[in-house]
Every structure is written in structure tokens, then in C-alpha cells.
matplotlib code that plots the C-alpha trace (Angstrom):
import matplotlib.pyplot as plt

x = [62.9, 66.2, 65.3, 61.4, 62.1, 64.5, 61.8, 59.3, 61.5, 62.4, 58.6, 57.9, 60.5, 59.2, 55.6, 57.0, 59.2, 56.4, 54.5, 56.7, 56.8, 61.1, 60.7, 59.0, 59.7, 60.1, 57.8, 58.6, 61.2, 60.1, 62.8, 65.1, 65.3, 68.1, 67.3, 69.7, 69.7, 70.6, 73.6, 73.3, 74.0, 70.5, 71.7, 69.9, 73.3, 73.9, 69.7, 69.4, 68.4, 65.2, 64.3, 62.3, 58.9, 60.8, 63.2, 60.7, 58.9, 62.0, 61.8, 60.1, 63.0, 64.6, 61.7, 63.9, 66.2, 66.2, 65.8, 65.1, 63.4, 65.4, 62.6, 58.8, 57.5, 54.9, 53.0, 51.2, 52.2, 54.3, 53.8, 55.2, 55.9, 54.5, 56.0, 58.9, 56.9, 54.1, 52.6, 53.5, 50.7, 49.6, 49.1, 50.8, 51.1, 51.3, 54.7, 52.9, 55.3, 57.7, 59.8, 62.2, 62.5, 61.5, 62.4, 60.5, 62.6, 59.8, 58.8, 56.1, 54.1, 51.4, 49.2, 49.3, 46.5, 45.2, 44.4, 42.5, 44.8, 44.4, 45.1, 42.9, 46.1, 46.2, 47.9, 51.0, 52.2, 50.0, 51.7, 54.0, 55.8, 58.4, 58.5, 59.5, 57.5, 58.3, 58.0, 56.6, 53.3, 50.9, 48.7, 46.0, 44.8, 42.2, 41.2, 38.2, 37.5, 35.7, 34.3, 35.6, 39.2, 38.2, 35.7, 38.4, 40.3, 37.5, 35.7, 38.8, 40.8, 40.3, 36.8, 38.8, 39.5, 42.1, 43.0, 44.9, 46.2, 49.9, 49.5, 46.2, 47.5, 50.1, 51.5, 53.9, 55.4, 55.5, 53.8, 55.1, 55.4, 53.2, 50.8, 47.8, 45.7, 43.0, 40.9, 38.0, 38.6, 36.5, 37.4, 35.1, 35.5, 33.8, 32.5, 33.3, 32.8, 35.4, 35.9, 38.5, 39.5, 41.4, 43.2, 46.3, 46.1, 43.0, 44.0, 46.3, 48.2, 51.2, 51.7, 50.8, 51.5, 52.2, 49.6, 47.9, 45.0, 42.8, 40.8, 37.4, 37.2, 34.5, 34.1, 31.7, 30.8, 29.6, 28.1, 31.5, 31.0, 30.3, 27.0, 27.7, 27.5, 29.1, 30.9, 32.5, 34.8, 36.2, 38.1, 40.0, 43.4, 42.0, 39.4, 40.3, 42.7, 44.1, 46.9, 47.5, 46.9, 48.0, 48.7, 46.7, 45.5, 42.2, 40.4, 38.3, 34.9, 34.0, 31.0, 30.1, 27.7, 26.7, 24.7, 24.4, 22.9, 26.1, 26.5, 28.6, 31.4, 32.3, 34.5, 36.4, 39.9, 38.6, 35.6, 36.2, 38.7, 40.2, 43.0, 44.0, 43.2, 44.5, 45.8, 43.4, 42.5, 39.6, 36.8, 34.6, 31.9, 30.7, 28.4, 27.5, 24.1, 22.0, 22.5, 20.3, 20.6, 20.6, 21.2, 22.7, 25.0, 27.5, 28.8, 31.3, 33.1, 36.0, 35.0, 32.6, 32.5, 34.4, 34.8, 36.3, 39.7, 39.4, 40.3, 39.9, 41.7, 42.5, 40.7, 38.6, 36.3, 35.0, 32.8, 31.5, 28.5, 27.0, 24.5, 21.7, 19.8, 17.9, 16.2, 19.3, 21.7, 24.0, 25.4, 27.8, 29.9, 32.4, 31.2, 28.7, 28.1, 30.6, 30.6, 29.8, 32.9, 35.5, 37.8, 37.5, 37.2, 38.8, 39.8, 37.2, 34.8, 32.5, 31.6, 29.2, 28.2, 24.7, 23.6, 21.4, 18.6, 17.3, 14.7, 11.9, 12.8, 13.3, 16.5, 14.4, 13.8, 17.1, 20.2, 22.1, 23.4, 25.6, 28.5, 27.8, 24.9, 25.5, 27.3, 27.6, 27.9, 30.3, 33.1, 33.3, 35.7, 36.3, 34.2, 32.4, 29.9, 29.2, 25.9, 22.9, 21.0, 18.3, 16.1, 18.9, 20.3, 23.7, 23.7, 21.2, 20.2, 19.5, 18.8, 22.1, 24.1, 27.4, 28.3, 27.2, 28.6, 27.5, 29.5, 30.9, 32.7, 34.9, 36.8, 37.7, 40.9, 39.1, 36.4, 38.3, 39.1, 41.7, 43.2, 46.9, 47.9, 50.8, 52.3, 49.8, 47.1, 47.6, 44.5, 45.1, 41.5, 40.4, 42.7, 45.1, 47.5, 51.0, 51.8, 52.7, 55.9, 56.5, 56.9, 59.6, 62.3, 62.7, 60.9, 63.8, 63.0, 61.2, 58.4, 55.8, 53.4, 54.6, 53.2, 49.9, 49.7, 50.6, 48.4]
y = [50.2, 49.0, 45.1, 45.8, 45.9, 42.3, 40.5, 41.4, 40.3, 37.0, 36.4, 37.4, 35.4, 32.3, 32.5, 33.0, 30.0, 27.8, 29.0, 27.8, 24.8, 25.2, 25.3, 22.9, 22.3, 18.8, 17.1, 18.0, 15.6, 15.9, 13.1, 14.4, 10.7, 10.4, 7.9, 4.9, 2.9, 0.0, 2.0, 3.9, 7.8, 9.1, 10.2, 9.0, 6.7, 5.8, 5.7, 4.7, 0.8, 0.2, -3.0, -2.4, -0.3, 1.9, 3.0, 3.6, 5.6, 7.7, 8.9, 11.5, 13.1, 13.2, 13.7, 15.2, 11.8, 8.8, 4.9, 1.9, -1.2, -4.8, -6.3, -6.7, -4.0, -4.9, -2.5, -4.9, -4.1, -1.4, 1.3, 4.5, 7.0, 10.8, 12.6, 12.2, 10.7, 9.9, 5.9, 4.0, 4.3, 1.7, 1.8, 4.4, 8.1, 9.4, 11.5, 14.6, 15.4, 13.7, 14.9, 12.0, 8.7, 5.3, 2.3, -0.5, -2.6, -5.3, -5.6, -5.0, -2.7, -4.3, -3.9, -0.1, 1.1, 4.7, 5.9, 9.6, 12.1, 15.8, 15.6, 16.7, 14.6, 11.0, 7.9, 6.7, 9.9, 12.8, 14.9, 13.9, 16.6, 15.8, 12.7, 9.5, 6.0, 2.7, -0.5, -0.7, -2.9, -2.1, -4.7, -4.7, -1.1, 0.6, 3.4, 5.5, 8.7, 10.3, 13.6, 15.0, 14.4, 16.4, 19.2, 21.9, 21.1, 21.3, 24.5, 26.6, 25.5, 24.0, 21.9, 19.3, 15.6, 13.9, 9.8, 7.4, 4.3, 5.7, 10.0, 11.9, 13.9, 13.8, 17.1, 17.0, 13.6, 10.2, 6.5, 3.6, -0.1, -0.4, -3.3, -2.4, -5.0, -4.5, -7.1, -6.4, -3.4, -0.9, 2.8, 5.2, 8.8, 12.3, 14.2, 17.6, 20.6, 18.3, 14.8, 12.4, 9.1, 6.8, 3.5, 4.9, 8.9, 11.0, 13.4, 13.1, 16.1, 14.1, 10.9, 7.5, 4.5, 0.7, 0.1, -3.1, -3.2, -5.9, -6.3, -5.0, -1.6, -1.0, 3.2, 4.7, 8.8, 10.2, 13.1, 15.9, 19.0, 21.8, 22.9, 23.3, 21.4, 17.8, 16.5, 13.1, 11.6, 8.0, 6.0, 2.8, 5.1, 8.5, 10.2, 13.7, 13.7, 16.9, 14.7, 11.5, 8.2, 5.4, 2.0, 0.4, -3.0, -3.1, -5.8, -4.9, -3.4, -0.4, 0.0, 3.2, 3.8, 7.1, 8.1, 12.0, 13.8, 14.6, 14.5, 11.4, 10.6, 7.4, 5.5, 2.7, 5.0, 8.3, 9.6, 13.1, 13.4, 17.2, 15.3, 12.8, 8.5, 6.4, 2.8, 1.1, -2.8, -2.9, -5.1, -4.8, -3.6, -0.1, 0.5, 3.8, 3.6, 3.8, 7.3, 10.4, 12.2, 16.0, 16.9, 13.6, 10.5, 9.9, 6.5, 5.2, 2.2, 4.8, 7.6, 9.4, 12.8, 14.1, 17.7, 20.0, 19.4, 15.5, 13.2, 9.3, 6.6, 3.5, 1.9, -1.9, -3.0, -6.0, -8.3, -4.7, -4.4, -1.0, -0.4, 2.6, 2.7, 6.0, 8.6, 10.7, 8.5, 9.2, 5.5, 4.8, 1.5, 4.5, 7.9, 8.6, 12.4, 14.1, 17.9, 19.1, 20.7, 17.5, 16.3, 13.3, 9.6, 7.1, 3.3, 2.6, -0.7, -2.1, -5.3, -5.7, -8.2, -6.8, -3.2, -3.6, -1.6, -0.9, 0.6, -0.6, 2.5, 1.8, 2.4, 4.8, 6.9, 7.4, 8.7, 5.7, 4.4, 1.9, 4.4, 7.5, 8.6, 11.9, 11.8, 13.3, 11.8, 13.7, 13.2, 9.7, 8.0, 4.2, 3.4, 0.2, -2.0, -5.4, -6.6, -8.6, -6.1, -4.5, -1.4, 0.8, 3.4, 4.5, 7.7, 8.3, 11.7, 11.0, 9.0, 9.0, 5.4, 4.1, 0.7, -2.1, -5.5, -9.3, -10.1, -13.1, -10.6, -9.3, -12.2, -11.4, -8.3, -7.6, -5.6, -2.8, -0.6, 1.3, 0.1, -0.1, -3.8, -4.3, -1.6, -0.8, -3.8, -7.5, -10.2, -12.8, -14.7, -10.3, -7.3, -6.9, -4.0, -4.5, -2.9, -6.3, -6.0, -3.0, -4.4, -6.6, -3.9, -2.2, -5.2, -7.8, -11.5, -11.2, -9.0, -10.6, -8.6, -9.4, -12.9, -11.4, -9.7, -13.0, -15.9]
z = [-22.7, -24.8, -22.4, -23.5, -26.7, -26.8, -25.2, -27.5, -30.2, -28.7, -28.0, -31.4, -32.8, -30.8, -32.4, -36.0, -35.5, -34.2, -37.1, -39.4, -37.5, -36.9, -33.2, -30.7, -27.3, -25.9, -23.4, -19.6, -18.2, -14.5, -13.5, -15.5, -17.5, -19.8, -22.3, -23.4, -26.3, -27.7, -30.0, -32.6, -33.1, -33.8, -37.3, -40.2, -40.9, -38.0, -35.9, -32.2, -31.8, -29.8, -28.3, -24.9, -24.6, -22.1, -24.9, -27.5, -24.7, -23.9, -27.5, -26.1, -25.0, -28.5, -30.7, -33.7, -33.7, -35.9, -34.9, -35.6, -33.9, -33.5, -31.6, -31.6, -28.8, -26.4, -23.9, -22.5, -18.9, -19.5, -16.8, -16.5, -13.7, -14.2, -10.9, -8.8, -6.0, -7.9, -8.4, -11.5, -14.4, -16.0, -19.8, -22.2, -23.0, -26.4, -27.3, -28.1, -31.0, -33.1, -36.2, -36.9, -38.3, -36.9, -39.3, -38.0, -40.0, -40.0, -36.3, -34.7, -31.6, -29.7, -26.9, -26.5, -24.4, -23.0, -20.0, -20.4, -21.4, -21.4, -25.6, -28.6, -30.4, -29.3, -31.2, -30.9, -31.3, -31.2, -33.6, -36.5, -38.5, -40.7, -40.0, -41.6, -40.4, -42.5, -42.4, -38.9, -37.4, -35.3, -33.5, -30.8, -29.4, -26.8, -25.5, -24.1, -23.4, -20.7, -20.6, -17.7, -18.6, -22.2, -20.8, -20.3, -23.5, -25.7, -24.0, -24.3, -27.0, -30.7, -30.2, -32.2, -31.2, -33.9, -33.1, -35.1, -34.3, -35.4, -34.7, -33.8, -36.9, -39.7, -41.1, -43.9, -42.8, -44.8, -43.5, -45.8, -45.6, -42.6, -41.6, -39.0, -37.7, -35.4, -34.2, -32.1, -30.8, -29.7, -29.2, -27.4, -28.2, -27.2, -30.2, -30.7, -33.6, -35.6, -34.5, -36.7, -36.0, -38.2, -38.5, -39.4, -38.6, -37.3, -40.3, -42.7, -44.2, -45.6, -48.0, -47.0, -48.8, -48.7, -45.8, -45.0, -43.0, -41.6, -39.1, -37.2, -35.8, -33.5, -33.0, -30.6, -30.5, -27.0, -26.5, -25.7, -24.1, -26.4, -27.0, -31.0, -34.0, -33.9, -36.6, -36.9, -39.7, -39.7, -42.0, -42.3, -43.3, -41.9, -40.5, -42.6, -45.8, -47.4, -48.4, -50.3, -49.9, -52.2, -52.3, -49.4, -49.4, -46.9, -45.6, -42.7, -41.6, -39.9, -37.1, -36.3, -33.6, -32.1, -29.2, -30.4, -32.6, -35.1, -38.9, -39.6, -42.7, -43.0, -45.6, -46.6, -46.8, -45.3, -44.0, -45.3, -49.0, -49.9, -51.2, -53.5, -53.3, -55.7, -55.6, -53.4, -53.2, -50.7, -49.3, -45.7, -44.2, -43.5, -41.7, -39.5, -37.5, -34.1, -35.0, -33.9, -37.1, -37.0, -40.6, -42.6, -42.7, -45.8, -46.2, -49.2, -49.7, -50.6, -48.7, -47.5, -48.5, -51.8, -51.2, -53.9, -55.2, -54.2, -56.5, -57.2, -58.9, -60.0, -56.7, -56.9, -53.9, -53.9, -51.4, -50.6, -47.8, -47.3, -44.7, -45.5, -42.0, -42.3, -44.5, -43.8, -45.2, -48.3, -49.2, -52.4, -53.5, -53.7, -52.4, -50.3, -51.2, -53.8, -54.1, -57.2, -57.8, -56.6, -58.9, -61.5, -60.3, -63.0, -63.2, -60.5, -59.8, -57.5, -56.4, -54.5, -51.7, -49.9, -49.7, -47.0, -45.9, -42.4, -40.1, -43.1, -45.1, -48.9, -50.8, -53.5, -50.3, -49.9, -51.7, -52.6, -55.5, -56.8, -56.8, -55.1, -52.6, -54.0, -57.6, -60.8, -63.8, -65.9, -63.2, -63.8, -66.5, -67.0, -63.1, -63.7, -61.2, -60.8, -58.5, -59.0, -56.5, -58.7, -57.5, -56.8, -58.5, -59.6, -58.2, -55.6, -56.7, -60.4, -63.1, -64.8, -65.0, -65.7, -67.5, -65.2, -66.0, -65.1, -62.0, -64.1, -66.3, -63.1, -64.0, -67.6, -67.8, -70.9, -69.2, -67.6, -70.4, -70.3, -66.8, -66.7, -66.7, -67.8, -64.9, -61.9, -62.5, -62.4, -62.7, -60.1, -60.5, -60.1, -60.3, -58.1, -57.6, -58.1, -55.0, -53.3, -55.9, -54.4, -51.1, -51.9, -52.8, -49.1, -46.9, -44.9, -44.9, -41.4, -42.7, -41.3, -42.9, -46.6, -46.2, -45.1, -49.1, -50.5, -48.8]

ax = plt.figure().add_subplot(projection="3d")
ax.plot(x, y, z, "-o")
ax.set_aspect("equal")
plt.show()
């Protein structure tokens, strides 16, 4: 009875702690792999020095460790060996968990690709926790899913599907000083009850800051295999934030196309906000569509969903295209559908490119607006927009407007009231964050991604 008792404790003890997040088992280590650095102690003084993939794969084994990179990574035909006597396999497989430090000191990963992995995690990592990731780039990414690879995941367990380019999901941990490009790429995903994918994190539930992002990211839903209601969120920085996210310079589009009938977020930073955005230079193209629309589509230049206890600052968008492609869709130059209880949004402005309109259906026929989809007026302080688009609104559901200026004013520092010039704004021809200062304190000569803010 006495040995009953200890093992209940023990088990008990073993939930609690992973509740708290203080105990996590590593990966399995069938080949008992020992991995071997470069040097270094794995101490935050003193990190472990990576300059193969095979290292940074090994990291694995000490997920809790610190390091840092002294070379550009590639995967490109990286392979890695699952069983003892099993074949090599091509591509890479995410480290489930990591709760150290990686200084990527200026250096670069590219060429990571996926083969189908029994995850609901994927990224880089799958998991961050307490974790620490600065200064690293990311370049050149794919990946598809297939459903029979997912099926038994996503009957039995969590009906959730979380991908990032860096972790599927970031809890507690910080992202700085990071450049992401991706070019063409085109990632193919099953939708389940709560789908997330994001250029940075599938859902963010830490502090990110200092990002660049350019490029074109091409994301396609599937049908999964639950027999439920689909959800998916995507965003340039995150699918899902409950965090916060500040400082990001973003200069890319989004394509969203589904082949299911889901209820889609998309946005410019994040496709669904609990949390707080401020600090953002952005321009691109958003546009979700081909679309069998159950219930409704929210699309923002910022994000596209505001939920309670979100709030918005000190953002400018310009060269913005917005696409509204059915009665169904929620479209705004910043939200696409705020709840009516979200936070305020202040030191904003639009500039607008096209806000297009598709399947013959006309913009007064749907809810969108110059700034939200779905706004309301008394949330708004110092937002401003600048277009020469007439016959839409400024918020899609009412009549209510905000100051709209000739686009020839955006020119003048004059017009933005109250914005903070001398400290977070600049105007450099139109405002600029400061941010690109910023970058200069922690970022060595061989930053490759500094010159990208200042071309």
C-alpha cells in the first residue's frame, strides 16, 4: 500500500510539474547520438557554437541549452536517420520543444523542408517555452500536409494545427532582431476546429519584436478530418496573438485559398488579436478567397479579427490592396471585424493602393470600410486614411467616419497629430518607425538583414 501510495505521488508530481511547465522530457534518442559542438559550455556566458545543420539538429538532445550560430545553415540536402537500421530521410524534423537560447548572431537558416509529421506543433521548432531567439534569419520554406499522416492526431487529441516558420507555437518566450523572407512559397495545410499558421509563430503567447518580413506567402486549407467546425487564422507574424507584437517592418502579401467550407481570419500581423500590436510599418496584399464560406471571412491590413482586450497602436500601412471576394466578407485598411468590447486603436493610418472587389458583388453589399469591416467609432483616436477610392465606407457597418485626408498630405508630418516624432516616428518622404535605430545597438557588421531596413 506504503509503494501505492509513492507512485501515485510521483505520477502526481509529474502532471503538476508539466503543468507548470518545469518538467519536459526530451525527444527519444533511439541511436543514442551524443551531440558535438563547435565549443562553447551551453551556459548563457559561455553557449555552444553551431555551424553544420547536423549540430543545430542535435539541439534536440539539449533543448534547455544556449548557442549560438557562426555560420549561415542550409538544409538543403540535409537528411536524417529515424531508426537504427532504418533509411536516411530526407528533409527535416522539427525539435518538438525547446527552452533555451539561440543567438543567430546575424546568420542565417535556409532551405528547411517537411516531410509529414505526426505534429499539431510544426516550425522550426514546435514548441518554444522560455525561450530566447535573436537576431537569427530565416529563408526559403515548404511543407504539405496530408491527411492520413494527421487523421489520428486530430480525432483523438486537441483538433488544433499550429505552424510558424520559427515554432508552431510560442509560450512565454521572446523573438527579436529576426529577418524572414519567404519568396514563393506555398504551404498546404489540413484545417481543423482551430487552424493557425504564421510567418513567424502559428500562435504567439510571448513578445516579438524587431522582425523583418518580405516576401510572398502562398497558404492553402484542405479539408482535415473532423467533422466539426473549421476555423483558420493566418498572419504575416502570427496566426493567433494573446501576446505582443511590436516593432515589425512588413513587406509582403498574403494568398489565402481554401477548398472547405471554414470561417477564415486573415491579417497583415495576425489573423486573430487578444493581445496587444503596436509599432508596425506595413505594406502588401491580402487577400483570402476561392473560399466556400460557411458563416464569414475577416480580412485587415492589421488583422483580422480584434477580440476583446486587443489593442492597437501607432501602426502606418501604405500601398495597401485588400481583396473583398464575397458577401461574407468583413474587409478593413486595419481590421476586418473588431469586437465591440476590444481595446482602443490610436496613431493609426491607411494608405491605400486598390480595394478590389470580386465575384460582381458591390462593396455597399458588403462590410468593408476604409478601416474596419466591423468597427466602432468611439475606439478610435488620432487613425487617419488616405485613398482616392470613393463609394466605400469607413466602417462597413455604419455611417460613422474618421478624418480622411488628400493622399498628398501623407507627405506633410504636420498631418498626424499627436504622433510621437521626435521618439517613435521619423518622416523619411512618409513615416517611418525608428525601429531601424534600434537595430543598430545589438546587430554585428554582417547583419545582412540591417541593409534590407535601410535600402
Amino acid at each position: 500500500m506504503k509503494k501505492l501510495k509513492t507512485v501515485t505521488f510521483i505520477m502526481f508530481l509529474c502532471i503538476v510539474l508539466c503543468g507548470c511547465g518545469l518538467f519536459y522530457p526530451l525527444e527519444a534518442n533511439p541511436l543514442n547520438i551524443k551531440p558535438e559542438f563547435d565549443g562553447g559550455k551551453g551556459t548563457v556566458e559561455d553557449p555552444y557554437l553551431i555551424s553544420t545543420p547536423k549540430q543545430f539538429y542535435e539541439i534536440r538532445w539539449k533543448n534547455r541549452a544556449n548557442y549560438k550560430l557562426t555560420k549561415d545553415i542550409d538544409f538543403n540536402d540535409f537528411s536524417y536517420q529515424q531508426e537504427k537500421e532504418g533509411d536516411l530521410v530526407p528533409g527535416y524534423k522539427p525539435i518538438a520543444m525547446f527552452m533555451g537560447s539561440i543567438d543567430g548572431d546575424g546568420y542565417t537558416i535556409r532551405n528547411f523542408y517537411f516531410h509529414d509529421h505526426n505534429y499539431n506543433r510544426m516550425g522550426l521548432f514546435g514548441i518554444i517555452k522560455n525561450a530566447t531567439i535573436k537576431n537569427l534569419g530565416i529563408q526559403g520554406f515548404n511543407y504539405t500536409q496530408t491527411e492520413s499522416i494527421l487523421k489520428n492526431q486530430f480525432t483523438k487529441d486537441s483538433n488544433e494545427n499550429f505552424f510558424g516558420f520559427l515554432a508552431g507555437e510560442s509560450i512565454d518566450s521572446t523573438i527579436s532582431s529576426c529577418k524572414f523572407e519567404y519568396a514563393s512559397n506555398e504551404i498546404n495545410l489540413i484545417s481543423t476546429k482551430n487552424t493557425a499558421f504564421g510567418g513567424v509563430v502559428g500562435v504567439n503567447r510571448g513578445t516579438i519584436s524587431d522582425i523583418f518580413l518580405t516576401g510572398m506567402m502562398q497558404t492553402r486549407a484542405s479539408e482535415g478530418t473532423v467533422d466539426d467546425y473549421f476555423n483558420f487564422k493566418t498572419g504575416n507574424v502570427s496566426g493567433i496573438n494573446y501576446g505582443d507584437i511590436s516593432y515589425c517592418f512588413i513587406s509582403s502579401s498574403i494568398l489565402l485559398f481554401n477548398d472547405l467550407s471554414t470561417n477564415g481570419y486573415l491579417g497583415g500581423v495576425t489573423g486573430y488579436n487578444y493581445g496587444e500590436i503596436k509599432y508596425i510599418n506595413l505594406k502588401g496584399m491580402f487577400n483570402a478567397t476561392n473560399l466556400k464560406v460557411s458563416e464569414s471571412v475577416h480580412v485587415g491590413g492589421l488583422v483580422g479579427y480584434a477580440d476583446k482586450d486587443s489593442t492597437i497602436s501607432d501602426c502606418f500601412l501604405y500601398n495597401l490592396s485588400l481583396v473583398a471576394y464575397d458577401k461574407n466578407y468583413y474587409v478593413g485598411g486595419l481590421i476586418g471585424t473588431q469586437h465591440e468590447e476590444s481595446g482602443v486603436i490610436t496613431n493609426c493610418a491607411v494608405n491605400f493602393l486598390d480595394f478590389f472587389s470580386m465575384n460582381d458583388v458591390k462593396m455597399i453589399d458588403k462590410k468593408c470600410g476604409f478601416i474596419a469591416g466591423v468597427g466602432y467609432h468611439e475606439s478610435y483616436q488620432n487613425v487617419y486614411y488616405f485613398s482616392s477610392n470613393t463609394g466605400i465606407k469607413v466602417f462597413g457597418n455604419s455611417d460613422q467616419d474618421l478624418t480622411e485626408f488628400h493622399i498628398s498630405d501623407i507627405f506633410d508630418q504636420n498631418t498626424f497629430e499627436n504622433w510621437d516624432f521626435p521618439n517613435t516616428w521619423m518622416m523619411s518622404v512618409l513615416p517611418i518607425l525608428r525601429f531601424n535605430e534600434r537595430i543598430w545597438i545589438y546587430s554585428d557588421p554582417h547583419d545582412y538583414f540591417l541593409r534590407a531596413f535601410i535600402k
